[in-house]
C-alpha positions in Angstrom: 0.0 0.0 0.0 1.4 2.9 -1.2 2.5 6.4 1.9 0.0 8.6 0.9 -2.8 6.1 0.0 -1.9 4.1 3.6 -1.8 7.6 5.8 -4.9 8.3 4.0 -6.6 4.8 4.7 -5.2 5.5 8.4 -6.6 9.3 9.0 -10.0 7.9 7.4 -10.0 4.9 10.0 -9.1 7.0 13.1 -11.5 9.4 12.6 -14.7 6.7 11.4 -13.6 4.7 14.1 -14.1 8.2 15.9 -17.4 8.9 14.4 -18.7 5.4 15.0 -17.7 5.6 19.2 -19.3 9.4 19.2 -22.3 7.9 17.5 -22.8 3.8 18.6 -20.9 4.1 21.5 -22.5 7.2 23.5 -25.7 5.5 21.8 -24.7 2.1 23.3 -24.0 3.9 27.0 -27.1 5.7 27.1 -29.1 2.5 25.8 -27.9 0.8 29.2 -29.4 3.5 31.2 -32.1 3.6 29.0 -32.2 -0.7 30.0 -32.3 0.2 33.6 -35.6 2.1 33.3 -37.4 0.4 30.9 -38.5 -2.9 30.3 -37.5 -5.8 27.8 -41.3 -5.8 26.1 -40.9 -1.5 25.1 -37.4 -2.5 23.7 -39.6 -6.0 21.4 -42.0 -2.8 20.5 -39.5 -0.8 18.9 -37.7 -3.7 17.2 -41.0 -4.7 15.5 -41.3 -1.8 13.6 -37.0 -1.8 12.7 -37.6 -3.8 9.6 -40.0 -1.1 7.8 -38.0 1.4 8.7 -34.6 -0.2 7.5 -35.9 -1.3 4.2 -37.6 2.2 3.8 -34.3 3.6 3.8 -32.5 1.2 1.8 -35.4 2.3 -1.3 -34.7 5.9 0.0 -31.0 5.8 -0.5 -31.4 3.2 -3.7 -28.0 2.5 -3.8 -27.3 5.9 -5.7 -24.7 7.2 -2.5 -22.5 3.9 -3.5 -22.4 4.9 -7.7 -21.9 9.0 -6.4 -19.2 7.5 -4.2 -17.5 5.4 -7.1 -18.0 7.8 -9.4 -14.7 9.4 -10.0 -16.1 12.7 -12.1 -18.8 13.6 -10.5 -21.1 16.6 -11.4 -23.1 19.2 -9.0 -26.1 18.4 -11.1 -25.3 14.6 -10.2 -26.0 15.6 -6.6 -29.0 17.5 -7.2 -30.7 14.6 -8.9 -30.3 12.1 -6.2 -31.1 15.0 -3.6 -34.8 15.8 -5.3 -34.9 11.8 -6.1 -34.4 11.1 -2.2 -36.4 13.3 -0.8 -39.5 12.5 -3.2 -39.3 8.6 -2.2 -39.0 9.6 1.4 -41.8 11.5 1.6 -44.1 8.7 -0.3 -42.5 5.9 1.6 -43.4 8.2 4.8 -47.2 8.4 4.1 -47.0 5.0 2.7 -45.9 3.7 6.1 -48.9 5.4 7.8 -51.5 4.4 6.1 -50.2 1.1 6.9 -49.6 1.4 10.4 -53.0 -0.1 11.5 -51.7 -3.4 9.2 -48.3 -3.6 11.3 -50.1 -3.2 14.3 -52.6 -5.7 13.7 -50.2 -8.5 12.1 -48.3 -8.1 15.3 -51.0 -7.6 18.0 -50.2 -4.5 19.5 -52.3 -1.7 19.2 -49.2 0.6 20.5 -47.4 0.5 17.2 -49.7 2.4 15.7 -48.8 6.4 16.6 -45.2 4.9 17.4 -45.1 3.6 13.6 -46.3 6.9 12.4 -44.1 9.1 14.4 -40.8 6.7 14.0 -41.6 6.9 10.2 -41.0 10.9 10.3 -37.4 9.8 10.3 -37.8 9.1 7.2 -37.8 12.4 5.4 -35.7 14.0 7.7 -32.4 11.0 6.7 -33.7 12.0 3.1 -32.9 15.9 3.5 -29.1 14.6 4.6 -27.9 12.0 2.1 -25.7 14.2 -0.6 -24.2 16.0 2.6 -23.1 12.4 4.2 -22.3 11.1 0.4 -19.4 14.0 0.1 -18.2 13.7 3.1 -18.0 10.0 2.4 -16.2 10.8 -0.9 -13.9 13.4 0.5 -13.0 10.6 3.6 -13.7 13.5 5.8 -15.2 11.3 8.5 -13.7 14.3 11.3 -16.6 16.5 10.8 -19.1 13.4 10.9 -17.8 12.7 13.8 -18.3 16.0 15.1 -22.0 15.9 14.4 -22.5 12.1 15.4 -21.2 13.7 18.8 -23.7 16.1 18.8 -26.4 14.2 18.0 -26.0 11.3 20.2 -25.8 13.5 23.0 -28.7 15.2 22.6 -30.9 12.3 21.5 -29.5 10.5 24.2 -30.1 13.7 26.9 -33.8 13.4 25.5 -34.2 9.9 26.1 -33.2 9.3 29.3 -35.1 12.6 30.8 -38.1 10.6 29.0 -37.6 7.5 30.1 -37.3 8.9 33.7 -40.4 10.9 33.6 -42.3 7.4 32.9 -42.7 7.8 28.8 -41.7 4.4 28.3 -41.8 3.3 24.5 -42.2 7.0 23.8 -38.4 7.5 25.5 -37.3 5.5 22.5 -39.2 7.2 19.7 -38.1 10.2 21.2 -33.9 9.5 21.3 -34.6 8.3 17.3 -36.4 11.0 16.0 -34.0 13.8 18.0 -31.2 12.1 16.3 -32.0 11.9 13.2 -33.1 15.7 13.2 -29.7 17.2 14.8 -27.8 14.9 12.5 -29.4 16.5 9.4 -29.3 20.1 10.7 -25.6 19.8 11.5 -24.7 17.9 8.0 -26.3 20.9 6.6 -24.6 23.3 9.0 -21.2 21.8 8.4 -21.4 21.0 4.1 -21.1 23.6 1.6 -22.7 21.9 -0.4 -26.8 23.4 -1.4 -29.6 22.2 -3.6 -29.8 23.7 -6.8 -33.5 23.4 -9.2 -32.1 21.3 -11.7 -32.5 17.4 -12.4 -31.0 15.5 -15.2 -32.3 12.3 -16.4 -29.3 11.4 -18.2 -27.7 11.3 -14.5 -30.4 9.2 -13.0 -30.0 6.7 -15.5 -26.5 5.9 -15.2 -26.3 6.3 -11.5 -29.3 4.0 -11.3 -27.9 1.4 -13.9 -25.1 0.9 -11.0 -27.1 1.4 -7.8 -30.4 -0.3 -9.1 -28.4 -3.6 -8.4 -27.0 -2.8 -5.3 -30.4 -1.2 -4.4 -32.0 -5.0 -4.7 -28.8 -6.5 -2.9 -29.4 -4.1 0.3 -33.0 -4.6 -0.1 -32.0 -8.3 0.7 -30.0 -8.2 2.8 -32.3 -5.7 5.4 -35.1 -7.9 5.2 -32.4 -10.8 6.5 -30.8 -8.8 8.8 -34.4 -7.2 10.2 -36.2 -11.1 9.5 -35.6 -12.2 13.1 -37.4 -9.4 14.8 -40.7 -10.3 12.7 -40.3 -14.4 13.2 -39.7 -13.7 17.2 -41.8 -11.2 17.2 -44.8 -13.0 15.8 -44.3 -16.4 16.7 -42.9 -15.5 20.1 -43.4 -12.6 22.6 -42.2 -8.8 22.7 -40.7 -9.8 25.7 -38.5 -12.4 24.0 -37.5 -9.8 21.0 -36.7 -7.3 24.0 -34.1 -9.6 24.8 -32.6 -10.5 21.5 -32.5 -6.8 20.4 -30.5 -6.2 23.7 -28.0 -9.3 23.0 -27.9 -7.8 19.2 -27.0 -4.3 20.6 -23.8 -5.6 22.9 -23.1 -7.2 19.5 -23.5 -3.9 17.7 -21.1 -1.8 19.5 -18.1 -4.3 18.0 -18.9 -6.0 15.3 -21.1 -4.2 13.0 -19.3 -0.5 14.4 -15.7 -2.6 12.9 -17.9 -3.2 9.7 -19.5 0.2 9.2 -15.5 1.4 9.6 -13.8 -1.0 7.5 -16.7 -0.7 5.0 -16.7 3.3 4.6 -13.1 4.0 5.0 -12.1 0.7 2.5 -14.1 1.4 -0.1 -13.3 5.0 -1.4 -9.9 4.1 -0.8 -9.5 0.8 -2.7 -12.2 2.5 -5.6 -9.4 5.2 -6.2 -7.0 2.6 -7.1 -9.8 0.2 -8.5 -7.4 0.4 -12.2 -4.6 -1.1 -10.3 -4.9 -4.2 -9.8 -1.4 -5.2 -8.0 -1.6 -2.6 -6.1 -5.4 -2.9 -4.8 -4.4 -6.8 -4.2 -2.0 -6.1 -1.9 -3.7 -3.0 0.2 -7.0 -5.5 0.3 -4.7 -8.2 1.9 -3.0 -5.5 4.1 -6.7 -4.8 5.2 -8.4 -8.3 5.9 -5.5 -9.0 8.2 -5.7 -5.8 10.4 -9.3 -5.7 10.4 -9.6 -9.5 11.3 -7.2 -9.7 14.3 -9.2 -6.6 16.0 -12.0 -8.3 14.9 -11.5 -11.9 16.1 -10.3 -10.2 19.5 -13.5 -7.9 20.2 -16.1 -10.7 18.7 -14.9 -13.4 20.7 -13.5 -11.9 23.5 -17.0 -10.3 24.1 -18.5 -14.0 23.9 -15.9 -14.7 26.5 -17.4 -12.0 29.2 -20.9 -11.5 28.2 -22.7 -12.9 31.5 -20.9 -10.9 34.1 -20.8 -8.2 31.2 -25.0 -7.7 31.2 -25.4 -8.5 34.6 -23.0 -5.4 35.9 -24.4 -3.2 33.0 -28.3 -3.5 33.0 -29.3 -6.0 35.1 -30.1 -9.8 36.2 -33.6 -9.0 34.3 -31.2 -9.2 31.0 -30.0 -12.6 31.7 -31.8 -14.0 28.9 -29.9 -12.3 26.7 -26.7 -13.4 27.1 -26.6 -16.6 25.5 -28.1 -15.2 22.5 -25.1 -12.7 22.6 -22.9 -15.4 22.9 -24.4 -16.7 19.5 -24.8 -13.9 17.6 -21.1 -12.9 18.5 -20.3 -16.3 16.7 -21.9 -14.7 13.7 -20.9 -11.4 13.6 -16.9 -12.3 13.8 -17.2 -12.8 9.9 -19.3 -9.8 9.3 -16.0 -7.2 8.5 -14.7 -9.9 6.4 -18.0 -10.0 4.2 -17.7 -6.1 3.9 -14.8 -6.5 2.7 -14.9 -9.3 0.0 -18.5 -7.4 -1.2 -16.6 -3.8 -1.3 -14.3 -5.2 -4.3 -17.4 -6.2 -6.0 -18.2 -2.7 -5.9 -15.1 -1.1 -6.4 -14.7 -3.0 -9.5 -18.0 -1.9 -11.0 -19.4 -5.7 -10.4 -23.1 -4.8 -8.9 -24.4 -7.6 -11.0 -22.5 -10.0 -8.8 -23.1 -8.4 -5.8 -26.7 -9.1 -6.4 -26.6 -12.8 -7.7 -24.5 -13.3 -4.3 -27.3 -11.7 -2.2 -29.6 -13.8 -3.6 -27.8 -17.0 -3.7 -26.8 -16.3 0.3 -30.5 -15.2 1.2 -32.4 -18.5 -0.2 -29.9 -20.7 1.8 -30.6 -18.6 4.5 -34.2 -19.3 4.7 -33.9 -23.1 6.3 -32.7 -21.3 9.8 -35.5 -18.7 9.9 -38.5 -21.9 8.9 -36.4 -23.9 11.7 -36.9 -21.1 14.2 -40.2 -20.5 13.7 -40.9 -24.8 14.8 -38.0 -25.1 16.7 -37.0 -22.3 18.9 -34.8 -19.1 18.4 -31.9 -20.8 19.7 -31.7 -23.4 16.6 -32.3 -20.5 14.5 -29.3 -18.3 15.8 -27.5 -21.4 15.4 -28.4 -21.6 11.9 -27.1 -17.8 11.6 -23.7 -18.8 12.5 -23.9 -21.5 10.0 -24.7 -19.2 7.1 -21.8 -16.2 8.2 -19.5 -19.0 7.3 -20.9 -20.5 3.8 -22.2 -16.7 2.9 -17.6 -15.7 3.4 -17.0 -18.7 1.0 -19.4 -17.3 -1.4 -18.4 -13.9 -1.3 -14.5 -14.4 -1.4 -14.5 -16.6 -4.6 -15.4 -13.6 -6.7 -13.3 -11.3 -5.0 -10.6 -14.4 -5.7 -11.5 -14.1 -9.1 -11.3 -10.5 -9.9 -8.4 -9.6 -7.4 -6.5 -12.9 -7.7 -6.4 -13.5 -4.0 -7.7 -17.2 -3.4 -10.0 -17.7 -0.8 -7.5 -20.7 0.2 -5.0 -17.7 0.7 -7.6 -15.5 3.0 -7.8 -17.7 5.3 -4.1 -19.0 5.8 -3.7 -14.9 6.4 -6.4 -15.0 8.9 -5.8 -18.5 10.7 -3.5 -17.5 12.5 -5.1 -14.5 14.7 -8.4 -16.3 15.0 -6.5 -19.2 16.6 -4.8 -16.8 18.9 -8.2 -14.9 19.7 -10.2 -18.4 20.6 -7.1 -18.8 23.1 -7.5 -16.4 25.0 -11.4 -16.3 25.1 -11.8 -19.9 25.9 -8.9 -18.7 28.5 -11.2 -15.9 29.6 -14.2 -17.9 29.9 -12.6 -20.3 31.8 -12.3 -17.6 34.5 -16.2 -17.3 34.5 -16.1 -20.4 36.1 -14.8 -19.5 39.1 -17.0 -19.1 42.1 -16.7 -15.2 42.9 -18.4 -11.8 42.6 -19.0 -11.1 38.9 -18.2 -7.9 39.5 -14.7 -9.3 40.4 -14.9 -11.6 37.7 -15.0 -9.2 34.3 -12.4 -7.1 35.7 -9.8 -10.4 35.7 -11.0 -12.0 32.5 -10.2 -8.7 31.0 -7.2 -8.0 32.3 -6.3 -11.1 32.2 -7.2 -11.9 28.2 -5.4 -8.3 27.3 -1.8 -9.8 28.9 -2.5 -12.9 27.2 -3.0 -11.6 23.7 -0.2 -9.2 23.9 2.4 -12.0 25.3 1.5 -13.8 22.4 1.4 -11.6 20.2 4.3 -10.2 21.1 6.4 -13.4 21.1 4.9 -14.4 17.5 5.3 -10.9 15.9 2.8 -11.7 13.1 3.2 -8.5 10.4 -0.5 -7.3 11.5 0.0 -7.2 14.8 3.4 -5.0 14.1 1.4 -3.1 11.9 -1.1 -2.2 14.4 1.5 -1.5 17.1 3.5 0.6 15.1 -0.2 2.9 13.7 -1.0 3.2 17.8 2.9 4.2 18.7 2.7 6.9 16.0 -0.4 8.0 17.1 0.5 8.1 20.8 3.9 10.0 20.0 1.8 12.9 17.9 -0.2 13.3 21.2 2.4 13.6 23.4 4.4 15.9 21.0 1.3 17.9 20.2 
């Protein structure tokens, strides 16, 4: 990877990884408050609506910040087409979504969803108004003044929903945090971007941004409904109760692996699509990435496995205790979740939408057996089933990235191997330690200190070229502090 290209990849990372902690993280922290006050069955109310609202912004966005994002000339009337285009579907998805709200309500038996649907859905039209603004900054890898707002916002949504949630508005505590998030976000993307909409729309644009994001628009349509499809199967054939506690186990989840995902995912892929003509040179800063990525990533995902009873009782409560072996699970899962992101991000940077499509569809019809056996069996055989299909759905998606890269899926994993076998060391060494027959609040503490000292004896006796590269980003960093 070439200087300027790496210190770019490495400013972009620091500050998403930045953004994501301002945003998830002070999100996550204010959810466990939020956990202490209310119950599991508000948190099963709010997931039950998640899937409309996730595939209502997938068709919002329609893949067309991707194309504007890959697009290496792009025009302000470009922009301005996807702007007007965005904020039209928003506002007829919006009043689509309320005239349905009764249907939702009755499908799930709770009369409650209802006003929540309708006032959730205003969301909506206010993430319309901010695309273009996120898009450039996305383009531009200026994920500092993201950051800046995700700070903001989460802040202040968070201030709002915990004042709610304390004066007794229960499900309303959570509308409340989404909808003040959303709407700071957008007015400080606005406040911050120079960019403005002008009056103009070109057709000509449309078409060849849609020709590109049209496929990706079906592949994230997909892959919402997959992502979202638990919440409706445990929330129909099951209780609200029950989903409360999945969404929980899915949030402790959230705050590692999908926050490493939404990093590697938006800092990779305008770097590797502004050498996407390269193809030595992309090959070797792709490998560069999959191993950094997966050594933090195999650390977090199972390390978090490792600790997650004495982790949810300390943070929110014994009432949460369901939700731990489902974390445990889902953590399983999610350890493969960067590594997807990654294979599917050559796809796009090398203009291969088409593909990126046939794999979600391939990957989403296998993964229909786990949701039918859920629905007879439990949500335990189904999670399960989830883990199962992480690991044929990272087959799938490296053998075209194999293909167009000529990096062999064979030769992924012997990068990889190493690290993971490292990681499940020292979580089945940290586990162990739950065992013993103490305080939990004694417990984390040790299994975490413990498992760091571990991993960096190892680590440091092995000297695997990741792990060096890693040490050497964070002493470079820490030296610029101290000098600053």
């Amino acid at each position: 990877m070439g200087e300027s290209l790496k210190h770019t990849a490495v400013k972009g990372v620091s500050w998403s990884f930045a953004d994501n902690i301002a945003n998830s993280g002070i999100t996550f922290l204010v959810g466990l408050v939020l956990a202490r006050l209310l119950t599991p069955e508000e948190y099963g109310i709010m997931a039950m609506i998640a899937i409309f609202i996730a595939i209502s912004n997938s068709i919002i966005d329609s893949g067309f910040s991707n194309a504007l994002i890959r697009k290496t000339n792009v025009k302000r009337i470009d922009y301005n087409t996807v702007f007007y285009f965005n904020l039209v579907v928003g506002t007829a998805i919006y009043i689509l979504l309320y005239l349905v709200a009764p249907l939702i309500s009755d499908f799930f038996k709770e009369p409650l969803l209802v006003p929540v649907t309708r006032v959730i859905g205003l969301t909506l039209i206010i993430n319309a108004l901010a695309i273009i603004q996120r898009t450039i900054m996305v383009k531009e890898i200026d994920f500092k003044t993201q950051m800046k707002v995700s700070l903001i916002a989460s802040l202040t949504s968070g201030g709002i929903g915990i004042g709610m949630a304390f004066y007794g508005c229960g499900v309303w505590s959570l509308v409340g945090q989404q909808v003040s998030r959303q709407l700071v976000n957008t007015f400080f993307l606005w406040f911050y971007s120079c960019w403005r909409p002008a009056l103009e729309f070109s057709i000509d644009s449309f078409k060849k941004l849609f020709g590109f994001g049209s496929k990706l628009l079906l592949s994230g349509l997909i892959d919402t409904v997959y992502k979202n499809i638990y919440y409706i199967v445990i929330g129909r054939f099951y209780s609200s109760v029950q989903l409360g506690q999945y969404t929980r186990a899915e949030q402790f989840n959230t705050i590692f692996s999908s926050n490493l995902t939404s990093v590697v995912q938006r800092v990779s892929y305008p770097v590797l699509s502004s050498i996407q003509n390269e193809d030595e040179r992309l090959r070797e800063a792709y490998r560069k990435i999959i191993k950094v990525t997966m050594l933090v990533t195999f650390a977090c995902m199972l390390g978090l496995a490792a600790v997650a009873k004495p982790l949810i009782i300390i943070l929110i409560g014994i009432k949460w205790i369901p939700a731990v072996y489902f974390l445990q699970i889902i953590c399983f899962a999610g350890m493969l979740y960067p590594l997807h992101a990654i294979n599917l991000n050559i796809l796009q940077v090398k203009g291969r939408s088409d593909l990126f499509l046939k794999l979600e569809l391939i990957k989403k019809i296998i993964a229909i057996a786990p949701i039918v056996i859920g629905i007879f069996y439990g949500i335990n055989y189904m999670l399960w089933g989830s883990v199962c299909i992480s690991f044929i759905s990272y087959f799938l998606n490296s053998h075209y990235s194999a293909v167009l890269i000529k990096y062999p899926t064979k030769n992924q994993l012997k990068d990889i191997f190493p690290t993971f076998l490292i990681s499940l060391f020292v979580a089945a060494f940290m586990w162990s330690i739950s065992l013993m027959d103490i305080s939990v609040y004694l417990i984390l503490p040790i299994q975490i200190i413990a498992g760091t000292l571990l991993a960096f004896c190892i680590y440091q006796k092995v000297k695997l070229p990741e792990y060096l590269e890693i040490r050497e980003l964070v002493s470079s960093a820490l030296k610029k502090k101290i000098n600053y």
